[in-house]
C-alpha positions in Angstrom: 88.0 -19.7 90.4 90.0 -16.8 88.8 88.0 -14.6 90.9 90.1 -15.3 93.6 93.4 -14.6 92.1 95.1 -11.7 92.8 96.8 -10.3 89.4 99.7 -10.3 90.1 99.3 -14.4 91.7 98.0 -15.1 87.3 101.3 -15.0 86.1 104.1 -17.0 87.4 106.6 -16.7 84.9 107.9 -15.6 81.8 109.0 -18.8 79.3 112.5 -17.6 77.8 113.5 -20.2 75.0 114.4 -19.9 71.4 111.0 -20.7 70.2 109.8 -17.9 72.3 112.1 -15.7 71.2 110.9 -16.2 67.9 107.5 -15.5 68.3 108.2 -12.2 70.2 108.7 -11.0 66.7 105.7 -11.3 65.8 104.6 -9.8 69.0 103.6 -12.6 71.2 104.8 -13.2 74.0 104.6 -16.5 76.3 104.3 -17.4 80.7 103.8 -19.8 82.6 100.5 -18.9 84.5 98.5 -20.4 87.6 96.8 -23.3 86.7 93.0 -22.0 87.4 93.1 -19.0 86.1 90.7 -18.1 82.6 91.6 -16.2 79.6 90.0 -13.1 80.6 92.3 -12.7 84.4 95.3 -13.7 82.1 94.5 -10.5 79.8 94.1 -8.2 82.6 97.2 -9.5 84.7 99.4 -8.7 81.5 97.5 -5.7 80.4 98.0 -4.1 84.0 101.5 -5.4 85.1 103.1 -4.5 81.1 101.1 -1.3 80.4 100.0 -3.2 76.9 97.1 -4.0 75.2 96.2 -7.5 74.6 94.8 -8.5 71.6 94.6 -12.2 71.6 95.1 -15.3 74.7 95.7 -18.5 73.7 96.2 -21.4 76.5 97.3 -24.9 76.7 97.7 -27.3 79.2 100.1 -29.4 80.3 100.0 -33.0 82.6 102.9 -34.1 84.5 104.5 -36.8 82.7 106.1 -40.6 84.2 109.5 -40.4 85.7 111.7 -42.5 87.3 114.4 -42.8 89.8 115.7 -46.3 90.2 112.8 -48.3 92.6 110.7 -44.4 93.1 108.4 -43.6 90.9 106.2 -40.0 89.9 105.9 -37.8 88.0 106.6 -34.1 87.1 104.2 -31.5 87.5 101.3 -30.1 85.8 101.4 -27.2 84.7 99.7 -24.0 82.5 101.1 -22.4 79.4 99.9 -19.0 78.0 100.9 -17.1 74.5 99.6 -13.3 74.3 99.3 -11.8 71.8 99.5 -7.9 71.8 97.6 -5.4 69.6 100.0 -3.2 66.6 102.8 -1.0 68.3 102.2 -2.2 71.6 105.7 -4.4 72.7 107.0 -5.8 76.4 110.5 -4.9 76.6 111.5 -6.2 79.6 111.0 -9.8 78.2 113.0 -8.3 75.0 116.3 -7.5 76.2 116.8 -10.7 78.1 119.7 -13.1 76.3 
């Protein structure tokens, strides 16, 4: 289904949280991306909109869990988590200076 997705539709948004900030010293960074896209469209989205190389892509997913709202009940969405690891020197600072 990736095939279908234009780069720029891969990644929706960058997750800024301490934990995040964290990790960005070892040189990965993490986004919420669309749910159906792979590994590989992930790596090329980040490689061509960051002018980095990408070393590594891990991916988890994540349901919508039960809420609610006096007599309404739902739940939240489900949604797609990616952490990217970039190869040596390479770094993404617009995702750096944000505090």
């Amino acid at each position: 289904m990736s095939a279908k997705l234009d780069i720029h539709d891969v990644l929706i948004k960058p997750l800024v949280t301490e934990k995040t900030y964290l990790i960005a010293e070892e040189n990965k960074y993490s986004f919420e991306v669309h749910r159906y896209a792979d590994k590989s469209a992930i790596k090329k989205a980040v490689e061509e909109i960051f002018s980095v190389k990408v070393k590594k892509v891990n991916v988890m997913n994540y349901k919508g869990k039960p809420k609610k709202r006096g007599v309404f009940v739902g739940k939240s969405r489900s949604w797609r988590k990616a952490i990217v690891s970039l190869e040596e020197g390479y770094r993404i600072k617009e995702l750096e200076g944000q505090q």
